[in-house]
TIMAR-215634 format. One record per residue (C-alpha): x, y, z; residue in one letter. Coordinates in steps of 0.1 Angstrom, whole numbers, plus 5000, padded with zeros to 4 digits. Example, Ala and Ser with C-alpha at 12.3 -4.5 7.8 and 13.67 -1.06 7.14 Angstrom:
2
512349555078a;513749895071s;
END
This chain:
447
500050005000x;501750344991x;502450545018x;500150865000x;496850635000x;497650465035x;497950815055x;497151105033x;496751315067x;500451205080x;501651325041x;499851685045x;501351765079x;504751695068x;504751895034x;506451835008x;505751455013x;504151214984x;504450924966x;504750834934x;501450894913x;500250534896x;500350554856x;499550294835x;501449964827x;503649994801x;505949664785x;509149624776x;510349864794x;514349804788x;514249964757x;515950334751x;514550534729x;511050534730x;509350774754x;506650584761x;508850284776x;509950284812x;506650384826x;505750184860x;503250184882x;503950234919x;503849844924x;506149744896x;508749984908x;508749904945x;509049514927x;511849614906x;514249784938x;512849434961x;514149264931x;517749454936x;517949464973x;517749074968x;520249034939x;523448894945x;526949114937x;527349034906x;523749124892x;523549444919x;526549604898x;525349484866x;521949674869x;523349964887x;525449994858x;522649934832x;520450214850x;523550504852x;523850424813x;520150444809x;519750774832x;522450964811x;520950834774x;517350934781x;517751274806x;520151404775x;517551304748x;514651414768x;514951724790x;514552064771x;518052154780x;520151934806x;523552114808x;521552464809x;523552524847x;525552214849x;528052154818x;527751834800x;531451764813x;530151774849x;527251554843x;529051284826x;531951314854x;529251264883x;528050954864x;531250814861x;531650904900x;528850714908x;530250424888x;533150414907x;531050374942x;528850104932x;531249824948x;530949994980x;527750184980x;524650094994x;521650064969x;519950374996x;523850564991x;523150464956x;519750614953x;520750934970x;523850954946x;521250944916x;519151264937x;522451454942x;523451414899x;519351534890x;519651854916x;523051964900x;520552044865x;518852324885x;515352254875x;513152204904x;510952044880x;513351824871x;513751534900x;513651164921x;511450934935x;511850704950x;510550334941x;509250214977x;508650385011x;511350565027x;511750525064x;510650845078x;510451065111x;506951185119x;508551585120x;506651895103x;508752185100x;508252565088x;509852875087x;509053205104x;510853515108x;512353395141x;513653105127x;512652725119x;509452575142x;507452205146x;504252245130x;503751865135x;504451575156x;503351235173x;500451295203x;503651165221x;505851405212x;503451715220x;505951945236x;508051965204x;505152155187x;505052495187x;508852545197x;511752655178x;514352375162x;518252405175x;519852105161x;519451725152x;522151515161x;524251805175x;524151985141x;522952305143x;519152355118x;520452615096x;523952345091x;521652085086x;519752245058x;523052345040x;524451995045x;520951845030x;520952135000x;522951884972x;519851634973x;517351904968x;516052014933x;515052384933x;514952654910x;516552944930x;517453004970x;513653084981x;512952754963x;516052564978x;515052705019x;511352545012x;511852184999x;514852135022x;512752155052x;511251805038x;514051605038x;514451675080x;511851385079x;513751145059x;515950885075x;518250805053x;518751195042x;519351285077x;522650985076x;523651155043x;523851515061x;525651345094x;522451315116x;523850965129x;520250795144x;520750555180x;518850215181x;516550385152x;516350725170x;517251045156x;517951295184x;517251665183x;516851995209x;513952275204x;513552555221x;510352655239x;508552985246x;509953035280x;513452975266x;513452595279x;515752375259x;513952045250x;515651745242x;513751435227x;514251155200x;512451055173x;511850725159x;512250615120x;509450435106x;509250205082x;506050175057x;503949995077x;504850175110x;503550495093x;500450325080x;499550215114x;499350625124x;496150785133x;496951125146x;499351365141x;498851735158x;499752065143x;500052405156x;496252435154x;495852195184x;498052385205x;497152765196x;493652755184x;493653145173x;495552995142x;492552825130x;491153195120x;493553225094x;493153275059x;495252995051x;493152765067x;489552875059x;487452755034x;489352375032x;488852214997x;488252534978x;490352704956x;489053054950x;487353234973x;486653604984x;485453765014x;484154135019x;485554345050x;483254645047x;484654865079x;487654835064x;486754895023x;488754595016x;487354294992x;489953974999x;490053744972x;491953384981x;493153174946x;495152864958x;494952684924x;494952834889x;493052554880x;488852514877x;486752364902x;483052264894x;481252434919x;481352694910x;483352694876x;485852984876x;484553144850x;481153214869x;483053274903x;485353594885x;481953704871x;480253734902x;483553884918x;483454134895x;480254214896x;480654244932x;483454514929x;481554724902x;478654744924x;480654814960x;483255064937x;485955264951x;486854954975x;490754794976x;490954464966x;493654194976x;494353894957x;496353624975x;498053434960x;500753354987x;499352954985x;499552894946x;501452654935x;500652714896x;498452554873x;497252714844x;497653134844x;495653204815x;492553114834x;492853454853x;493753694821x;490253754816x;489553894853x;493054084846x;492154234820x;489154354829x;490454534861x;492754674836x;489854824812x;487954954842x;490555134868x;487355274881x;486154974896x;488555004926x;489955284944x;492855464937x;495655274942x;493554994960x;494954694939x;497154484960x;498654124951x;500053914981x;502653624969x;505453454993x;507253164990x;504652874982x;504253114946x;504952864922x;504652884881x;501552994868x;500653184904x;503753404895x;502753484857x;499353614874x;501253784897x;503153974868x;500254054849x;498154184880x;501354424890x;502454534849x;498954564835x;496954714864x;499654834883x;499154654918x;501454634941x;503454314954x;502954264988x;504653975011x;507553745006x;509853684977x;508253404956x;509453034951x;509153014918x;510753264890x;508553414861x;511153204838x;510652834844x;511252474835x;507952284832x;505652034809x;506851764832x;506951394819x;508151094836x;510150744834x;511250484858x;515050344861x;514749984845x;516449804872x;516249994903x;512450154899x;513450504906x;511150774893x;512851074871x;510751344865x;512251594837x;510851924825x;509951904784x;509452294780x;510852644790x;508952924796x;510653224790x;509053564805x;510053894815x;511653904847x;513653574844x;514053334866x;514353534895x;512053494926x;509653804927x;510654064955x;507554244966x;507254594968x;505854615002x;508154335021x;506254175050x;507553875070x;505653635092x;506653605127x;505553285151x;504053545176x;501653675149x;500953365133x;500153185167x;497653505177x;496253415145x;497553765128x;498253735093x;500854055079x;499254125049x;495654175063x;497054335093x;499054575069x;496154665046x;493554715076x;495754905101x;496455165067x;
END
């Protein structure tokens, strides 16, 4: 049972956690040089690295081999450009390094070998799964202005939540994340900070940045509120220990004011607004650029704006600090139509809130809302660059059952590749976000 299906709650706490999505069988998969081959579904790959963890020597450094030869062939036919940030001399000498530690490597040193090569392309697009459950830590992390915080944890570990991470294995957090940074795909340093804060929960990528785990305990020290120092240890879990889970808290259980956030309201929907009338301010939430059926997008803008032509001379906020992309030309049409009618709002009362979960398409709409109506960026820096890697296909290792995932397409924009700086900077402290104060609204309504 994949780990995604068997605790889907467990996977949402911890962020950037998933498994690999199940595509359709596909045969023969040994063959090179057609781009429909080496396509498994979740079962046939965790099959194919059983298959290898049971192979004697002799075959283990046979289909190592075989797979290194395959990875280089097909990610230099198929990405839109491989050696765009790492030179073609590079790649082939980090293949050839890997060659060399087959003998004495570990098929997990192995796999992580393969997730350090993808990351030195610098398309956070472009990047490894793996082909079975990893043995995990049950640890939610994320970042505030004050520094790096448990937003997750066991019922038994309850005192870790809410208090601010030191070190794991006597390595300090900001160390770790620099020691973990050669596994992690990303597109630019906002990009890099966020994902790396997923791989705290991974065994065998806390061994490969020097966390060294006791008896199957990985030890770290948090810091509370009152300045207490807390030391505890967490235990790795294999598949089935973390499909046995049933609860895992998050901040909300411990400081209940957080549940009032924006973030958190309306669960399951994608667009949304809200109207704050005392303080002229219309609040309009897009999480996806993508369409939901009730109601359609198209019929939720029209009624939006039809809202704002009726209230006129009203600001209007559109967050899109929780986008992670989609499709951007599904908000051109509500763009443009603030554009044609600078009437509708006040002067000046266009704002467009983005941070560091600003991915892809979210960012193009950002662009557009700031150079065709003029609004102004508020927030964070975004994750994502206007410029980007995308189109994402998919193959499997032959042998080993590790899933590459490679960007077919760049999209070139103004701007770059660049994270969006925001013309109003605002940064999210733990004490706010615990008294359930979120800095843009606070900003906007306290003007």
């Amino acid at each position: 049972m994949s780990l995604k299906r068997a605790i889907p709650a467990v996977l949402f706490l911890l962020l950037l956690a998933g498994s690999v999505p199940a595509v359709r069988y596909v045969k023969r998969i040994g063959q090179f040089h057609n781009p429909q081959f080496a396509v498994m579904t979740d079962q046939e790959a965790a099959e194919k690295w059983e298959s290898l963890e049971r192979a004697d020597e002799r075959h283990r450094l046979r289909y190592w081999n075989h797979d290194l030869t395959f990875l280089s062939r097909e990610m230099a036919r198929r990405h839109k450009d491989l050696y765009h940030t790492v030179t073609e001399e590079e790649f082939r000498e980090k293949i050839g390094d890997l060659r060399s530690r087959i003998p004495a490597a570990s098929n997990q040193d192995m796999y992580l070998g393969i997730k350090e090569l993808i990351a030195l392309i610098g398309d956070g697009h472009t990047r490894v799964f793996p082909p079975a459950d990893m043995d995990r830590l049950i640890l939610g992390l994320r970042e505030f202005e004050e520094g790096i915080f448990v937003a997750s944890c066991l019922p038994s570990h309850r005192t870790l939540l809410g208090t601010r991470l030191l070190d794991m294995g006597g390595i300090e957090a900001d160390s770790l994340r620099k020691a973990l940074s050669p596994l992690i795909s990303h597109d630019n340093p906002v990009d890099l900070g966020l994902r790396s804060l997923g791989a705290f929960s991974y065994a065998d990528y806390l061994r490969y940045a020097g966390v060294s785990g006791t008896d199957g305990f990985f030890p770290l020290r948090t810091e509370g509120e009152d300045g207490l120092i807390i030391e505890d240890k967490l235990a790795r879990m294999d598949g089935s220990e973390l499909s046995s889970i049933r609860e895992v808290l998050s901040l909300g259980d411990k400081y209940p004011l957080t549940e009032g956030l924006v973030e958190y309201s309306h669960p399951g929907e994608w667009y949304w607004y809200e109207y704050y009338p005392g303080e002229n301010l219309v609040y309009f939430q897009y999480d996806r650029c993508r369409d939901q059926k009730n109601p359609p997008l198209d019929d939720f803008l029209t009624g939006l704006t039809a809202f704002l032509e009726e209230k006129k001379d009203e600001r209007l906020l559109v967050d899109l600090r929780y986008n992670g992309g989609g499709s951007s030309p599904l908000l051109d049409p509500f763009i443009r139509s603030i554009a044609r009618n600078p009437g509708t709002l006040g002067e000046g009362g266009l704002y467009v809130a983005v941070g560091r979960h600003t991915y892809s398409s979210a960012v193009l709409n950002a662009l557009s809302l700031k150079e065709e109506t003029g609004a102004l960026v508020i927030g964070e820096a975004t994750g994502g660059g206007a410029s980007h890697y995308g189109e994402v296909r998919s193959f499997n290792l032959p042998r080993s059952g590790i899933r590459i995932f490679y960007s077919t397409k760049y999209f070139r924009r103004p701007g770059g590749d660049e994270p969006i700086s925001p013309d109003i900077p605002l940064t999210y402290s733990f004490a706010d976000f615990k008294e359930g104060k979120d800095p843009v609204l606070e900003y906007l309504i306290n003007r």
